[in-house]
VODOPA-365662 format. One record per residue (C-alpha): residue number from 0; residue in one letter; x, y, z. Coordinates in Angstrom, 2 decimals. Example, Ala and Ser with C-alpha at 12.3 -4.5 7.8 and 13.67 -1.06 7.14 Angstrom:
BEGIN
+-------+-------+---------+---------+---------+
! gutor ! fikol !       x !       y !       z !
+-------+-------+---------+---------+---------+
!     0 !     A !   12.30 !   -4.50 !    7.80 !
!     1 !     S !   13.67 !   -1.06 !    7.14 !
+-------+-------+---------+---------+---------+
//
This chain:
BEGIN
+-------+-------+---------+---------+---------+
! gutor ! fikol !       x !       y !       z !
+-------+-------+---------+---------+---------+
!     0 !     X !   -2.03 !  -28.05 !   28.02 !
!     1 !     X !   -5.14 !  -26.37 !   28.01 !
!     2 !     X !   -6.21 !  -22.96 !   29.06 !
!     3 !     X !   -8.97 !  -23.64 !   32.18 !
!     4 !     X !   -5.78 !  -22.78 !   34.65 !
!     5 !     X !   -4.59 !  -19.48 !   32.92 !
!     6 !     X !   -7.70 !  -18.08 !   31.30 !
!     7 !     X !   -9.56 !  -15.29 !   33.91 !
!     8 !     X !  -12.31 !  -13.80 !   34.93 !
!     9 !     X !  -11.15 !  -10.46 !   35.27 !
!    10 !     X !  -11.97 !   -8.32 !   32.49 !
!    11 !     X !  -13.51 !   -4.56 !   31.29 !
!    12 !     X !  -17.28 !   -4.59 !   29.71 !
!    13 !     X !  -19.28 !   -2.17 !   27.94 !
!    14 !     X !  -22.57 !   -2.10 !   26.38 !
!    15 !     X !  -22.75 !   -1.04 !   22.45 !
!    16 !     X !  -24.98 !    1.91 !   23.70 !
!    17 !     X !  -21.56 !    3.22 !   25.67 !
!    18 !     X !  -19.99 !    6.85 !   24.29 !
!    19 !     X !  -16.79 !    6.02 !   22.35 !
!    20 !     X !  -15.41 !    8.95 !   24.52 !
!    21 !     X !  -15.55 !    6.93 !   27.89 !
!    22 !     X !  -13.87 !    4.13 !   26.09 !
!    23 !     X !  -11.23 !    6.36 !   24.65 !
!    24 !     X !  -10.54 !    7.51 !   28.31 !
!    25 !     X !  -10.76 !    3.94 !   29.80 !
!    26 !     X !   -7.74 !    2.51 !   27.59 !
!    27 !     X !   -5.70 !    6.08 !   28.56 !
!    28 !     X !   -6.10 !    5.39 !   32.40 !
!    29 !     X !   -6.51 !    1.58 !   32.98 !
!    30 !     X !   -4.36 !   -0.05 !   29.56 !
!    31 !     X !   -6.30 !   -2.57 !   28.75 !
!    32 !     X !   -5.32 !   -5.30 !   25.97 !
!    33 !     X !   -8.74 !   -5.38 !   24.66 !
!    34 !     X !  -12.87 !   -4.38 !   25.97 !
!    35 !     X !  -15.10 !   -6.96 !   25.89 !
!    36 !     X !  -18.54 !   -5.37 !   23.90 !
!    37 !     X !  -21.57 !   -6.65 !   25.42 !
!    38 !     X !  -25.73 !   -5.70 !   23.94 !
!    39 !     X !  -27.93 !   -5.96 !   26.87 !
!    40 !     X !  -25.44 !   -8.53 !   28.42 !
!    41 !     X !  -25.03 !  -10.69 !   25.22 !
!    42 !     X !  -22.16 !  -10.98 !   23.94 !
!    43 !     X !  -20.50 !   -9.25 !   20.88 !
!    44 !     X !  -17.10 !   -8.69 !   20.46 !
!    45 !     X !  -13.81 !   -7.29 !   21.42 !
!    46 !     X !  -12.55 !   -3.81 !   20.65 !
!    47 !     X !   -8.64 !   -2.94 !   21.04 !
!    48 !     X !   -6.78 !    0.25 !   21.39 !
!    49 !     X !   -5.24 !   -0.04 !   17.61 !
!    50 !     X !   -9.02 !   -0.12 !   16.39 !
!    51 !     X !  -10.13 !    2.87 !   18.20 !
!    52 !     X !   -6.90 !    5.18 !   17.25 !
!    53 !     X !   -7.75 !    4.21 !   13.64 !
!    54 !     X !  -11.42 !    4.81 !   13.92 !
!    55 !     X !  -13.09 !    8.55 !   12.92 !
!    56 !     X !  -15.58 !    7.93 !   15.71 !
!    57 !     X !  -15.97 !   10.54 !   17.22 !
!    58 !     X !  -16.47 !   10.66 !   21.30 !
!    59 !     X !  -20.20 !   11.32 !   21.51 !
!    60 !     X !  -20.78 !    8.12 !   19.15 !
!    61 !     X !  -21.90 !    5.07 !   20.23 !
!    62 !     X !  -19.18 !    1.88 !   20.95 !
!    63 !     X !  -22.18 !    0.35 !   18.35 !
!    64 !     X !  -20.84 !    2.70 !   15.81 !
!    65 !     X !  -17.07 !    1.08 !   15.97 !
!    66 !     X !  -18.64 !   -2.67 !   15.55 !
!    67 !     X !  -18.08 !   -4.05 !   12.19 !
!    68 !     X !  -21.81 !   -5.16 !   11.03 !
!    69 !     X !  -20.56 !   -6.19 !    7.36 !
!    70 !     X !  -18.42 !   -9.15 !    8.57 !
!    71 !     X !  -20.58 !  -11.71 !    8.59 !
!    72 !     X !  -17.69 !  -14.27 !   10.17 !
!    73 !     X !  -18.04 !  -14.24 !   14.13 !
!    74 !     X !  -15.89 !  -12.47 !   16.38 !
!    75 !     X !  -13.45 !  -14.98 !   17.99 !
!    76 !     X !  -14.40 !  -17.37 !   20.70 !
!    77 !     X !  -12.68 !  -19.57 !   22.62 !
!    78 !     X !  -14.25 !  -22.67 !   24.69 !
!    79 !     X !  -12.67 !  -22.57 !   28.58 !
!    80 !     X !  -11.21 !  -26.19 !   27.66 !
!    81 !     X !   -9.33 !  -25.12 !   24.53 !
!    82 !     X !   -5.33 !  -26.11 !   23.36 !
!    83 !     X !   -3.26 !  -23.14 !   24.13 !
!    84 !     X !   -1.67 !  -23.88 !   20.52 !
!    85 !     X !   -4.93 !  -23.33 !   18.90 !
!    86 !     X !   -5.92 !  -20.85 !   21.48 !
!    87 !     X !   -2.75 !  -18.55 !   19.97 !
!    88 !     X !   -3.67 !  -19.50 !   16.62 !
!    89 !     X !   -7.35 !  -17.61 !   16.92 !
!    90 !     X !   -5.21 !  -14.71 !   18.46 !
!    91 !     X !   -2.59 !  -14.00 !   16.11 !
!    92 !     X !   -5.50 !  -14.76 !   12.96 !
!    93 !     X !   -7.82 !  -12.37 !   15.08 !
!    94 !     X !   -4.91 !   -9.23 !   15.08 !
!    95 !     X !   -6.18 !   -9.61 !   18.99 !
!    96 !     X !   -4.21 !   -9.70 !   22.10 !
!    97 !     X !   -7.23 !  -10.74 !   24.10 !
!    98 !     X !  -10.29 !  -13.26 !   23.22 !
!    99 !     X !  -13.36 !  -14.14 !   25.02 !
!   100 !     X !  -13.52 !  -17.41 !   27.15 !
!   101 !     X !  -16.89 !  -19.31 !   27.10 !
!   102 !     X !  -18.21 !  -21.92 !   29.35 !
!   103 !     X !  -21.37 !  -23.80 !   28.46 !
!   104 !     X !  -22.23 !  -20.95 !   26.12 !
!   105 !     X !  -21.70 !  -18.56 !   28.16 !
!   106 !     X !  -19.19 !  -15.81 !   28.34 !
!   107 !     X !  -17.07 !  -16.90 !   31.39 !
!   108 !     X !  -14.20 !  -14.62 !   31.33 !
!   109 !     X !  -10.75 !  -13.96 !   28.95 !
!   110 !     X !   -7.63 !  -15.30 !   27.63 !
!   111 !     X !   -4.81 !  -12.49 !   26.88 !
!   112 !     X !   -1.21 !  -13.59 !   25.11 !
!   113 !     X !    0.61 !  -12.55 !   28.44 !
!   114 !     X !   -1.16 !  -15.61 !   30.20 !
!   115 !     X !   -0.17 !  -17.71 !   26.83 !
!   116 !     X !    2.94 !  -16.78 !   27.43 !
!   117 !     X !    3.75 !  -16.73 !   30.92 !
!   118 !     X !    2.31 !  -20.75 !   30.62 !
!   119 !     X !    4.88 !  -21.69 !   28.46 !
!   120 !     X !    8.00 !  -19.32 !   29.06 !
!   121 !     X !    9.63 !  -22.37 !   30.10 !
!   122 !     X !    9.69 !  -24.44 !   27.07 !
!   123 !     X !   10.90 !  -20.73 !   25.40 !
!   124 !     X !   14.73 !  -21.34 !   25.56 !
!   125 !     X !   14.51 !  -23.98 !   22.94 !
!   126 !     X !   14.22 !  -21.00 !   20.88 !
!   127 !     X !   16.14 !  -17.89 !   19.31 !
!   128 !     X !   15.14 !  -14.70 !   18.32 !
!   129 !     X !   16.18 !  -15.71 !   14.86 !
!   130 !     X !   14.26 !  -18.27 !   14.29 !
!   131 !     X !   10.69 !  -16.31 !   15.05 !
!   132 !     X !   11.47 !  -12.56 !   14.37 !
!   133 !     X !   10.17 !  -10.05 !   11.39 !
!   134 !     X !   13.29 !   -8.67 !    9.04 !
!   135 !     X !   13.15 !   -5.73 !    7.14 !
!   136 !     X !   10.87 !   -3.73 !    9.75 !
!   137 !     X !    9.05 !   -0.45 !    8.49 !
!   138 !     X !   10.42 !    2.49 !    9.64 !
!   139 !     X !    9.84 !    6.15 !    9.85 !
!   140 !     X !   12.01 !    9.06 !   10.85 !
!   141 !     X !   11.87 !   11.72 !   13.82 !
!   142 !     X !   10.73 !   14.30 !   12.34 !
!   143 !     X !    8.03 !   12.58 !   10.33 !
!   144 !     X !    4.66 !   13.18 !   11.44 !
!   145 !     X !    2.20 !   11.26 !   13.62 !
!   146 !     X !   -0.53 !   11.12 !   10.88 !
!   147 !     X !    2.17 !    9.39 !    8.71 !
!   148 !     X !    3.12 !    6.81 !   11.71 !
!   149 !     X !   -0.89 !    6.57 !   11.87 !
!   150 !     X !   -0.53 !    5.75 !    8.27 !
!   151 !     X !    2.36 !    3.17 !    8.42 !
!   152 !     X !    0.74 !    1.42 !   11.32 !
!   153 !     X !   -2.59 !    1.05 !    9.57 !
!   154 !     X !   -1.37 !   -0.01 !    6.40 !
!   155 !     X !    0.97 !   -2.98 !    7.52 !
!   156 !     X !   -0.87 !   -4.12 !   10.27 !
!   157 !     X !    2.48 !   -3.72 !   13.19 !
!   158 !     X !    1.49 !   -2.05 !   16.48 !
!   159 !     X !    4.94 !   -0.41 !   16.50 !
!   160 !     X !    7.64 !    1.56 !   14.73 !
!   161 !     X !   11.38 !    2.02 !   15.02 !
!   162 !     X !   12.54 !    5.32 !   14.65 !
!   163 !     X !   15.36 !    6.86 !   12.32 !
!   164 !     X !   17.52 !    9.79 !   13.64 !
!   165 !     X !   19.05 !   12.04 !    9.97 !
!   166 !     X !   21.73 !    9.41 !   10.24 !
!   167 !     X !   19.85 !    6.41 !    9.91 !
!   168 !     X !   20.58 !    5.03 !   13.65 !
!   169 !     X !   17.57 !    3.70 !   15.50 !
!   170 !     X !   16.74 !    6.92 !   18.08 !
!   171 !     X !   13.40 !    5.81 !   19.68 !
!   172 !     X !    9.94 !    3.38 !   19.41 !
!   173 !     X !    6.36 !    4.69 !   18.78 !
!   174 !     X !    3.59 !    2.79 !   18.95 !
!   175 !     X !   -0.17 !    2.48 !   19.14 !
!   176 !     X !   -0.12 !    2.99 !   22.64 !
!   177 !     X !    2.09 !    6.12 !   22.39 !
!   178 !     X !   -0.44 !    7.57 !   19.90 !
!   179 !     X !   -3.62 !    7.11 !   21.48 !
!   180 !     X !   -2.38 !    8.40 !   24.32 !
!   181 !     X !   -1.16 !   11.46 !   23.23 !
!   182 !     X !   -4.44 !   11.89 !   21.24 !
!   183 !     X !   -6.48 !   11.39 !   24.19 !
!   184 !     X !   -4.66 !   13.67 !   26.29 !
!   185 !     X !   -4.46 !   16.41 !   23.96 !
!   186 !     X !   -7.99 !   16.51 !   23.37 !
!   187 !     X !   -9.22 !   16.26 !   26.69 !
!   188 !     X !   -7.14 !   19.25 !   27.71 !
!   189 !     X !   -8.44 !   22.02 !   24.59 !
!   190 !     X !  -11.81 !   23.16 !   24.54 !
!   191 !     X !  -14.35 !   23.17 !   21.55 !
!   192 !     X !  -13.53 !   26.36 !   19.93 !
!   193 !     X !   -9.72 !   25.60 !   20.22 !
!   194 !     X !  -10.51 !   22.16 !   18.68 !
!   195 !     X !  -11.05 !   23.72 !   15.02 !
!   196 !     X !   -8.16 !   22.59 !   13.28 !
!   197 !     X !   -6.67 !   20.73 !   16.21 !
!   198 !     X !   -6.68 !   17.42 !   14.88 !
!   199 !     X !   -4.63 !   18.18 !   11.75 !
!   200 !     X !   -2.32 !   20.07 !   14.13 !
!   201 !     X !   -2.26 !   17.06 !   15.95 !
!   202 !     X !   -1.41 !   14.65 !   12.92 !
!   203 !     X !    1.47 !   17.09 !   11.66 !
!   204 !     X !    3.35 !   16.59 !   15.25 !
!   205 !     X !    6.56 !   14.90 !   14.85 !
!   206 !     X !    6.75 !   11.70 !   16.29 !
!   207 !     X !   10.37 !   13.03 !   18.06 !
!   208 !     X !    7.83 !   14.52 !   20.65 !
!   209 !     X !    5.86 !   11.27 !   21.55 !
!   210 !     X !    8.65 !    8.61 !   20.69 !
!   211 !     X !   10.36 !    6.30 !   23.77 !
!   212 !     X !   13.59 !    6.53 !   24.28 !
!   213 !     X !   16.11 !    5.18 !   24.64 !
!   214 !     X !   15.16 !    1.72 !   22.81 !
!   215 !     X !   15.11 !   -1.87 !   24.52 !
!   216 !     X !   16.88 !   -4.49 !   21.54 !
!   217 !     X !   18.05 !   -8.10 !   21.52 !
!   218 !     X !   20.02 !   -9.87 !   19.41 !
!   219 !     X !   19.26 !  -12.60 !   17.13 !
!   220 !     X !   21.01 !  -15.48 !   19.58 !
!   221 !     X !   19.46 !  -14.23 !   22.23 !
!   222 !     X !   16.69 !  -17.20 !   23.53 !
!   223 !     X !   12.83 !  -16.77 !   23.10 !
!   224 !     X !   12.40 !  -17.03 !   26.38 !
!   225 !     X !   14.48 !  -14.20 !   27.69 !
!   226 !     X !   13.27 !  -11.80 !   24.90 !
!   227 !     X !    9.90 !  -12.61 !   26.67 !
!   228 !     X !   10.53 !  -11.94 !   29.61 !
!   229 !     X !   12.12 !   -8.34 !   28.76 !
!   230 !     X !    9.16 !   -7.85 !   27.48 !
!   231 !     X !    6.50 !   -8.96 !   30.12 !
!   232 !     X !    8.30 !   -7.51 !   32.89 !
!   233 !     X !    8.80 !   -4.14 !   30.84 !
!   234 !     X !    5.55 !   -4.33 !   29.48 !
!   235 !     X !    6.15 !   -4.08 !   26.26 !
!   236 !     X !    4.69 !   -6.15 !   23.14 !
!   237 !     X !    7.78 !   -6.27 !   21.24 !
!   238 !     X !   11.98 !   -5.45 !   21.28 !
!   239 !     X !   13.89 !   -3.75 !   18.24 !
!   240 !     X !   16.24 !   -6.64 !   17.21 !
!   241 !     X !   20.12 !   -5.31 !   16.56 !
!   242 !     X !   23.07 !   -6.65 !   15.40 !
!   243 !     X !   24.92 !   -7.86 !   18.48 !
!   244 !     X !   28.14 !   -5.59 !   18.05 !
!   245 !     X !   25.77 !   -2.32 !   17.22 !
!   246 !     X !   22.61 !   -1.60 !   18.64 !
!   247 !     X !   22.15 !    1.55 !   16.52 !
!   248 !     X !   21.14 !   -0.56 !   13.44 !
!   249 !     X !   17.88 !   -2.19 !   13.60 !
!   250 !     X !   17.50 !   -5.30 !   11.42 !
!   251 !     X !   14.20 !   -6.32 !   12.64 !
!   252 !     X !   11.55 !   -6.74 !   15.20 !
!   253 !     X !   10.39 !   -9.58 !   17.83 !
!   254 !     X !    7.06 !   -9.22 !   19.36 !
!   255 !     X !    5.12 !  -11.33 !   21.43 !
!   256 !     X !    2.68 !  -11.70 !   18.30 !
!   257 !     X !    5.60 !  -13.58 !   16.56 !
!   258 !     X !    6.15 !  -15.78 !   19.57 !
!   259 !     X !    2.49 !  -16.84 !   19.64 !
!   260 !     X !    2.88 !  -17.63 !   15.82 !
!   261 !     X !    5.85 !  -19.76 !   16.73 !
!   262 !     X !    4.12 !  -21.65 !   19.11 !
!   263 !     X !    1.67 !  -22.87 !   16.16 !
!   264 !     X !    4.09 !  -24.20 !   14.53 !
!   265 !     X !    3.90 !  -27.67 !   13.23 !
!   266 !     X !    5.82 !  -30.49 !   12.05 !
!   267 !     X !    2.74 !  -32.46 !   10.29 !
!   268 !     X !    2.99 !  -32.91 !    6.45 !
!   269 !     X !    0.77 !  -29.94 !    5.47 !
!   270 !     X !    2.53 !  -26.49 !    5.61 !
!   271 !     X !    1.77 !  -24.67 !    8.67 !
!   272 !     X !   -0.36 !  -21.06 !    7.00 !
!   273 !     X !   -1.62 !  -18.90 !    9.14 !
!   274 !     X !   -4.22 !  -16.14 !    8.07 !
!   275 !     X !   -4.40 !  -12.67 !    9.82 !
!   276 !     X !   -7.88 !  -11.53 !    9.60 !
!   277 !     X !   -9.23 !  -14.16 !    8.26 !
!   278 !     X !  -12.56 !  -12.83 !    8.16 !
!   279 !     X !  -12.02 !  -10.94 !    5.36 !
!   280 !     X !  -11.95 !  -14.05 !    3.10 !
!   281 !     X !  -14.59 !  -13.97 !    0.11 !
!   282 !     X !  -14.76 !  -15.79 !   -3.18 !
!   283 !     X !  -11.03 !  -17.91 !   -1.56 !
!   284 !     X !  -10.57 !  -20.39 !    1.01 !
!   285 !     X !   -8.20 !  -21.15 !    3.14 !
!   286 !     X !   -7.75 !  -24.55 !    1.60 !
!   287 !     X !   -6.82 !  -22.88 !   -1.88 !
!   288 !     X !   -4.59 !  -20.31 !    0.17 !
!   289 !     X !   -2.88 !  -23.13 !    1.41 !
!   290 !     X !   -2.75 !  -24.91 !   -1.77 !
!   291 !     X !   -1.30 !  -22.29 !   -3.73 !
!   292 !     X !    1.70 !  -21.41 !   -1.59 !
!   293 !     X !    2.53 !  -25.04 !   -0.95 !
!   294 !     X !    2.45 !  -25.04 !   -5.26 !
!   295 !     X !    4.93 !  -21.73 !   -5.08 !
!   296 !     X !    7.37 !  -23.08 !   -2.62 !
!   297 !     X !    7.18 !  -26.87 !   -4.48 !
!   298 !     X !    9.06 !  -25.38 !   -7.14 !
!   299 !     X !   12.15 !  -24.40 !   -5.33 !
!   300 !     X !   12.45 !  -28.36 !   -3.64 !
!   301 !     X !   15.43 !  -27.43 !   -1.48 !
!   302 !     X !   13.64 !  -24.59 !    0.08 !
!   303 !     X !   12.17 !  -26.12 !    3.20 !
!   304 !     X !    9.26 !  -23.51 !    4.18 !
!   305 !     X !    8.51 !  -23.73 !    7.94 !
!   306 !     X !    6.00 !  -21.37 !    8.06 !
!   307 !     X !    3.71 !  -19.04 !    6.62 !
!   308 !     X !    1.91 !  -16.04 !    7.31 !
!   309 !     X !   -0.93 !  -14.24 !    5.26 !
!   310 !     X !   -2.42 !  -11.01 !    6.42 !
!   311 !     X !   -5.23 !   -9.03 !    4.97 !
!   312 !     X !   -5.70 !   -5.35 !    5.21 !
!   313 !     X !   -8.84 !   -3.61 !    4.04 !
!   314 !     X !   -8.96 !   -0.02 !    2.90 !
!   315 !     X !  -11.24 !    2.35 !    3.06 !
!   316 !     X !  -11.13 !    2.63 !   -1.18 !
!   317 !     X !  -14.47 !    0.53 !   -2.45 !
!   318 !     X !  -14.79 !   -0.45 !   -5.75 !
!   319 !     X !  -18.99 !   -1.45 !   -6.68 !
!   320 !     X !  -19.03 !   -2.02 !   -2.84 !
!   321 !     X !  -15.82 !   -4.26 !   -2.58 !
!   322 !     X !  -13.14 !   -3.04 !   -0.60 !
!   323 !     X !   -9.76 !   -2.36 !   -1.90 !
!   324 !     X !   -7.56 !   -5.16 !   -0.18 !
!   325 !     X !   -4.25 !   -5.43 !    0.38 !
!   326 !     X !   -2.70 !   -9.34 !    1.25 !
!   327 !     X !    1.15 !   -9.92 !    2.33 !
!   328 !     X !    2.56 !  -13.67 !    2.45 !
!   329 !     X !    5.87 !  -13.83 !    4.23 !
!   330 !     X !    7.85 !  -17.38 !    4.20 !
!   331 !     X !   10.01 !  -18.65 !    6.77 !
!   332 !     X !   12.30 !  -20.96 !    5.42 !
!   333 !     X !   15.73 !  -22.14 !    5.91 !
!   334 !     X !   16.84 !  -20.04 !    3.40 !
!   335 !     X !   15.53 !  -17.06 !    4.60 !
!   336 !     X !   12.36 !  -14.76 !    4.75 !
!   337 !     X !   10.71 !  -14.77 !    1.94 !
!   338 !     X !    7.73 !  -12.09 !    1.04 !
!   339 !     X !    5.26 !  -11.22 !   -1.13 !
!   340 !     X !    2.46 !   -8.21 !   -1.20 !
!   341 !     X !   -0.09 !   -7.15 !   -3.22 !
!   342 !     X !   -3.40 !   -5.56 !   -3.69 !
!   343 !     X !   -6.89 !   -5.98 !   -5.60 !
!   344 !     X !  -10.58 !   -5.21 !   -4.54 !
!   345 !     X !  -11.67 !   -8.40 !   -2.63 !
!   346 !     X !   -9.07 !  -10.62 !   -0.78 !
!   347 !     X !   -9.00 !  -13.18 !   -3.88 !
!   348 !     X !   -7.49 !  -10.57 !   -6.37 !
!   349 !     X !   -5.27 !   -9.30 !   -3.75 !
!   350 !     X !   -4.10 !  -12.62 !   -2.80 !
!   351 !     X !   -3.60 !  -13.66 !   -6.40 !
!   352 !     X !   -1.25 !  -10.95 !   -6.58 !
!   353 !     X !    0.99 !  -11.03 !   -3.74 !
!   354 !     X !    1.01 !  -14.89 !   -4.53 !
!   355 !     X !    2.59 !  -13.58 !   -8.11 !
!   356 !     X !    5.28 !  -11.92 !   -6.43 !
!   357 !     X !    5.95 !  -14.22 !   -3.79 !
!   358 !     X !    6.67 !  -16.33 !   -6.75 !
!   359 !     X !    8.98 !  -14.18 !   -8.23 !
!   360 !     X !   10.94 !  -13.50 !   -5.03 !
!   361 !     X !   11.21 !  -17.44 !   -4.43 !
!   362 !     X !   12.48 !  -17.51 !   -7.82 !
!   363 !     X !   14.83 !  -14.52 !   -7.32 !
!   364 !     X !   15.95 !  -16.07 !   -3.97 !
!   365 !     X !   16.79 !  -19.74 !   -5.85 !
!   366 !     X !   18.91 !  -17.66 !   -8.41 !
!   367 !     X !   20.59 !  -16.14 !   -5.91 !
!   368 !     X !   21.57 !  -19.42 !   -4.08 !
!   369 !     X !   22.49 !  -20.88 !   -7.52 !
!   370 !     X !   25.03 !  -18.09 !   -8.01 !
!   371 !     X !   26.52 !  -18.25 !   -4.63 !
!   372 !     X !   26.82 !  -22.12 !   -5.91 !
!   373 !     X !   28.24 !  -21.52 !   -9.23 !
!   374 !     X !   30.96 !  -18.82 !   -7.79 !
!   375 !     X !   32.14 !  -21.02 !   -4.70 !
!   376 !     X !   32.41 !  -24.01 !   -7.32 !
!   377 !     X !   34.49 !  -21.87 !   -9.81 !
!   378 !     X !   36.46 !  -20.90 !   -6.64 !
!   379 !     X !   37.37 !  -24.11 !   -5.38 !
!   380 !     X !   38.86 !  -25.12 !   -9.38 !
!   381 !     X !   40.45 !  -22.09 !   -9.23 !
!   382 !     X !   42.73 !  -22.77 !   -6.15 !
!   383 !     X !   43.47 !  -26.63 !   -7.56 !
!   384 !     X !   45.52 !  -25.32 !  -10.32 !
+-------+-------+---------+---------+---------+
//
């Protein structure tokens, strides 16, 4: 299946010469997944809500300002003719939920992951929310602040974070959205002088005050394909995932990101990897990306990985000009999640790291096993004699 049918031409435009404060207020009143950034009708790129809360643009700058000039890697494109497997590949490795169509060359409209996954809802039920979701989410707690959830968010990449009441029971969601939009609001309603000060005012609110509650969960049997659509007709980009006889504990997080992933997923004899952001590659390639984890997860041979994920993040931190990078690598295998992070100026020393401590989890995780082995063996002699 290909994306002609699904792909539209409905979608917002503005020139790189547009104030970043009309773009601000254009995601607050019409929610768009992404803004398609045009020069003088030419295409450039794609800017999304989670770019502009992280951004210190301020509102009188210039969407040219928020542009990323020093990645030399094009922004991601998709022909109107394209495989809606590979289509959600350049997605989930773009970070995007929206990518421009072309036709002939030219910019003919977009492709968002709702229409990806409205197309193949169907075909969802062969799925659980086991098989595809994130363990061990990142948390914070209520009364932590919003530059701290700003923090969180920015540093792992996630779009949303379940929240901890003193007793450690999940008590609400904030995400992006939730942010921005309390950002937005708050500073269209002060004036300049009361705006000394206001944004670290604004940062120390705790994200109680912003948080949604109460929280929509799933279980881990629940199907792929109702998890999705809880979440298209709620509108939401991801569910808190609870143990089915407690939905005060949360053990995890499905989002429609890791439902694109999953519909990447092959079965050829190469390991499916899949880079986040893979424009941030350097001195590495994918090919000796992919080598080296296929070398890491050789050594444990009953580990069977299905899938991997690599994700770069780039600080602010420079080092002689290269940014300080940090690279996670989680594993899904039938023995688990499996994860390692790390970081390094440049994505090759940061990947070399995480790929040392992915190694060393995959180790820890095959002693583990081995022990489980030894003790049900001893055991089983024990209750012959």
């Amino acid at each position: 299946m290909n994306i002609a049918d699904i792909a539209t031409k409905e979608y917002i435009e503005v020139d790189v010469g547009t104030r970043m404060g009309k773009v601000r207020s254009t995601f607050e009143d019409r929610n768009p997944k992404g803004i398609i950034v045009t020069d003088d009708g030419a295409y450039e790129g794609v800017i999304s809500e989670r770019e502009v809360l992280q951004s210190h643009v301020e509102d009188d700058a210039k969407v040219a300002a928020l542009m990323k000039p020093s990645r030399n890697a094009p922004a991601p494109q998709v022909d109107r003719n394209e495989d809606i497997r590979e289509t959600a590949r350049i997605l989930v490795e773009s970070n995007a939920k929206v990518a421009p169509v072309f036709e002939n060359g030219d910019l003919w409209g977009v492709i968002t992951d709702d229409a990806i996954l409205e197309a193949v809802l169907e075909n969802l039920d062969t799925l659980s929310v086991e098989d595809i979701y994130s363990d061990d989410p990142v948390t914070i707690e209520e009364d932590d602040g919003i530059g701290r959830a700003i923090n969180q968010l920015r540093e792992h990449g996630i779009s949303r974070l379940p929240v901890l009441n003193e007793n450690g029971y999940l008590s609400g969601v904030v995400t992006t959205h939730d942010i921005a939009d309390f950002v937005i609001r708050k500073s269209t309603s002060t004036t300049t002088g009361d705006r000394v000060g206001d944004s670290q005012r604004m940062l120390d609110v705790p994200v109680y005050d912003i948080m949604n509650s109460p929280v929509e969960t799933t279980t881990l049997d629940t199907t792929a394909k109702t998890a999705v659509e809880t979440m298209l007709e709620k509108d939401y980009a991801g569910l808190m995932v609870t143990p089915k006889d407690d939905d005060r504990v949360v053990i995890g997080v499905i989002t429609k990101t890791d439902v694109l992933r999953a519909l990447t997923f092959t079965e050829e004899e190469h390991m499916d990897v899949q880079i986040t952001n893979v424009s941030m590659l350097d001195t590495i390639s994918r090919e000796s990306i992919v080598q080296s984890i296929e070398e890491v997860a050789d050594k444990y041979a009953d580990m069977q990985v299905m899938h991997s994920h690599v994700r770069f993040h780039e600080h602010s931190e420079k080092l002689r000009g290269t940014p300080l990078v940090q690279c996670q690598i989680r594993l899904r295998t039938n023995k688990g999640q499996v994860a390692g992070t790390g970081e390094g100026y440049g994505a090759e020393n940061a990947f070399r790291v995480a790929i040392d401590k992915l190694e060393r989890n995959v180790l820890e995780v095959k002693g583990v096993t081995s022990d489980e082995e030894y003790r049900g063996q001893l055991l089983r002699k024990l209750n012959e004699i």
